[in-house]
C-alpha positions in Angstrom: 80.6 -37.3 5.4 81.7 -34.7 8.2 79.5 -34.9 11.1 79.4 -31.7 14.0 80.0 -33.1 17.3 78.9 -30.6 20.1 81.0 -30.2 23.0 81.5 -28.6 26.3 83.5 -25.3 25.6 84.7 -24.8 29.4 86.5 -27.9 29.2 90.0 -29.0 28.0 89.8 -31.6 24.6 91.9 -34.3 24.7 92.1 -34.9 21.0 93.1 -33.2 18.0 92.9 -32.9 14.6 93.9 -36.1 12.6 93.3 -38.0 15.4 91.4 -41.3 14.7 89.4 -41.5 18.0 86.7 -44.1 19.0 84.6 -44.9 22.0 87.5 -45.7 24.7 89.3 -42.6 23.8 89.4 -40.1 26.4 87.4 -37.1 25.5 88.4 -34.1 28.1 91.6 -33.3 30.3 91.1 -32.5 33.6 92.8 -30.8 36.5 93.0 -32.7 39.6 93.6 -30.0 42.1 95.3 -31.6 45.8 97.2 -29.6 48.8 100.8 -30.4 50.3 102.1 -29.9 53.7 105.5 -29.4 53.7 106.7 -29.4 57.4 109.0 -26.3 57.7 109.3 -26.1 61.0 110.1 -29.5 62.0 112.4 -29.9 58.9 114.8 -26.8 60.2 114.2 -27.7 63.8 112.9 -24.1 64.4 109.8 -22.7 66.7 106.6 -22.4 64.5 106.2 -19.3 65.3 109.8 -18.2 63.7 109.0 -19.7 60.2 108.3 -16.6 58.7 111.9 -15.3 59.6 113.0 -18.3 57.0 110.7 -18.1 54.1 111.8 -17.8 51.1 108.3 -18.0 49.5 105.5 -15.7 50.2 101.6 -16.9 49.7 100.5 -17.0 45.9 104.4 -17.2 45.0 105.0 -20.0 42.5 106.9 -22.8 43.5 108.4 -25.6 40.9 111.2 -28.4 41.5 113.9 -27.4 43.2 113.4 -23.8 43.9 114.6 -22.8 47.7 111.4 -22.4 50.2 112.9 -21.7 53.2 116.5 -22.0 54.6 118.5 -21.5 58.6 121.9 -20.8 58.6 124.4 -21.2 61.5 127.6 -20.7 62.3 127.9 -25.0 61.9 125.3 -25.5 59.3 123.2 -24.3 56.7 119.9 -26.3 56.0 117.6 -25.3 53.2 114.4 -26.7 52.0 113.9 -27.8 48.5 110.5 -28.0 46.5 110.0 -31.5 44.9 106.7 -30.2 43.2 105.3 -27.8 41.0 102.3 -25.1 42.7 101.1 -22.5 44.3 101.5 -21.5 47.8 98.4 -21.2 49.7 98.8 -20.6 53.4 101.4 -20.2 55.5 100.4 -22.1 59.1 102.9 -20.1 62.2 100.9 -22.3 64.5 102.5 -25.9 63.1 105.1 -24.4 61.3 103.6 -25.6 58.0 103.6 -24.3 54.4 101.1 -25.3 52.4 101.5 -25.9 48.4 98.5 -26.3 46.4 99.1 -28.6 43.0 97.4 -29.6 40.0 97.9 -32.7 37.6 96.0 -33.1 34.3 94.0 -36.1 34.1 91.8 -37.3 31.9 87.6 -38.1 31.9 84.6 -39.0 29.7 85.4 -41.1 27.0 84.1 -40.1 23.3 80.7 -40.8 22.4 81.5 -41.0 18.5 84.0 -42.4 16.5 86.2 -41.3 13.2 88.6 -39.5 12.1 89.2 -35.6 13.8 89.1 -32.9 10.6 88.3 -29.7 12.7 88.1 -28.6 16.3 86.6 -25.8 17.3 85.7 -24.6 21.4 82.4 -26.0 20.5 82.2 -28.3 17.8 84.2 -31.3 16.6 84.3 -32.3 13.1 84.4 -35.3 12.4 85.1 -37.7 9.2 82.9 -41.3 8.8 81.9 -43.3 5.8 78.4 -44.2 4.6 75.6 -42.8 7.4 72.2 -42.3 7.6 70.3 -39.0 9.4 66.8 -39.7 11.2 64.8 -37.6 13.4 64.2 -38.3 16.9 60.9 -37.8 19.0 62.6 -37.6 21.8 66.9 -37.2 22.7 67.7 -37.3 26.6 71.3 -35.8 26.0 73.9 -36.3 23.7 75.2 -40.2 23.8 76.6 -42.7 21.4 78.0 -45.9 20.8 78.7 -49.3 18.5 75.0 -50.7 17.4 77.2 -54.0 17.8 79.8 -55.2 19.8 81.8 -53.1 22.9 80.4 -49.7 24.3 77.1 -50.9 22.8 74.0 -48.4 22.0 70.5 -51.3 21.8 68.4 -50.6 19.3 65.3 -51.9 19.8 61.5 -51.5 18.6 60.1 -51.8 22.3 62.6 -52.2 25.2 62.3 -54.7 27.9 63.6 -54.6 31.5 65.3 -57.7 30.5 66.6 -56.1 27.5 68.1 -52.7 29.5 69.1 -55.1 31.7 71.8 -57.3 29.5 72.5 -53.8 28.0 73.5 -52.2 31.1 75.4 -55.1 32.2 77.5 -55.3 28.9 78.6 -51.4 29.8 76.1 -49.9 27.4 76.0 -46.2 26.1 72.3 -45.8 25.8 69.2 -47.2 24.6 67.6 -46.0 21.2 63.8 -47.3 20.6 60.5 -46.5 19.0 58.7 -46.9 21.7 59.6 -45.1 25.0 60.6 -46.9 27.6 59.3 -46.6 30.7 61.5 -48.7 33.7 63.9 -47.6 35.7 67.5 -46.8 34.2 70.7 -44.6 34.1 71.1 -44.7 30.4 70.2 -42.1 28.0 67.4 -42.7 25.5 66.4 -41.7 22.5 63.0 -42.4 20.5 62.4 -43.0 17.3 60.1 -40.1 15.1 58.8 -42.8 12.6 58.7 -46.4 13.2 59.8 -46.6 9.6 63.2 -45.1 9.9 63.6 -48.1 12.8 62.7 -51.0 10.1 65.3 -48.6 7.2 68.3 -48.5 9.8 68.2 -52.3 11.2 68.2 -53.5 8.1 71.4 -51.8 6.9 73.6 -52.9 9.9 75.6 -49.4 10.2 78.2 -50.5 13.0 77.7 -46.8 15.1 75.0 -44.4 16.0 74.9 -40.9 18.3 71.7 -38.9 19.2 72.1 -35.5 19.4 70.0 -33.6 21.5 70.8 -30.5 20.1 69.4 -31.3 16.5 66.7 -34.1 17.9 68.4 -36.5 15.5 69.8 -39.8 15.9 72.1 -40.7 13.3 73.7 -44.1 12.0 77.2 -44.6 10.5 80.3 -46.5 9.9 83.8 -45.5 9.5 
């Protein structure tokens, strides 16, 4: 079966197609965005004020390793100032004599909620490939979440949750809670409710190793791959 994995189409995927991905693979790239000072003044031994009369760079100029950002020549030296990044310019302080470079490094955040192997991906949806699954429909989905019914990155799956129960699940690192009955403590996991108590008795019974709710489609649906 090919299930349709929503995601967030203002952010960067980290996967691609044939990829076989599971719940501790990183789902988006992100940018992490920092600022460097870059001393001009006090690297060329020159008045603040004068820095300008060295630049080589203006603001919003692009800088990358080993381009030339400023330089002083004299009749017994020539000193020049080398990037050792990749940026943008962003301000050019005559005060401290200071240039300041703004950078970006991809990183990456929010692991997958799902599990299988990548056929399709699209800005929004993922396609993804799993084995023998089961659909059911869901009274109520928080948000989209999703883990192993068993084992690591666990989703419980319980008839009616107890603050014990969210407790150990929580503890073990858990994804979510799926139940019939709502529960009603205090927690940061999703949840997801059952529609029909009867689907709850169908699914436990056939031990599928992975499940995922999706909000979208108020389903909650059981697989393995």
């Amino acid at each position: 079966m090919i299930l349709d994995i929503p995601v967030d189409s203002e952010k960067k995927l980290a996967i691609k197609v044939g990829d076989i991905v599971g719940f501790s693979t990183p789902l988006y790239k992100t940018k992490d965005v920092s600022e460097e000072r870059i001393a001009v003044a006090d690297l060329l031994a020159i008045h603040p004020k004068k820095i300008f009369q060295h630049l080589k760079k203006n603001v919003g100029d692009t800088v990358t390793q080993g381009d030339i950002i400023a330089t002083k020549e004299s009749f017994f030296s020539h000193k020049k100032i080398v990037s050792h990044l990749k940026g943008v310019i962003t301000e050019i302080d005559h005060i401290e004599g200071v240039v300041l470079v703004e950078t970006q490094k991809e990183g990456l955040s929010e692991l997958c909620w799902f599990a299988g192997e990548v056929q399709e991906v699209t800005k929004k949806i993922i396609k993804i490939k799993v084995g023998k699954h089961q659909e059911v429909q869901a009274k109520y989905v928080q948000r989209n979440f999703g883990g192993t019914v068993w084992g690591e990155y666990p989703v419980g799956l319980f008839e009616r949750a107890s603050e014990y129960d969210v407790a150990k699940l929580e503890a073990l690192g858990g994804r979510g809670i799926v139940s019939v009955y709502k529960y009603e403590g205090h927690t940061q996991l999703p949840k997801a409710e059952f529609k029909l108590k009867d689907d709850f008795e169908v699914v436990k019974g056939k031990q599928f190793s992975y499940c995922f709710a999706s909000a979208e489609h108020s389903t909650i649906i059981f697989y393995s791959v």
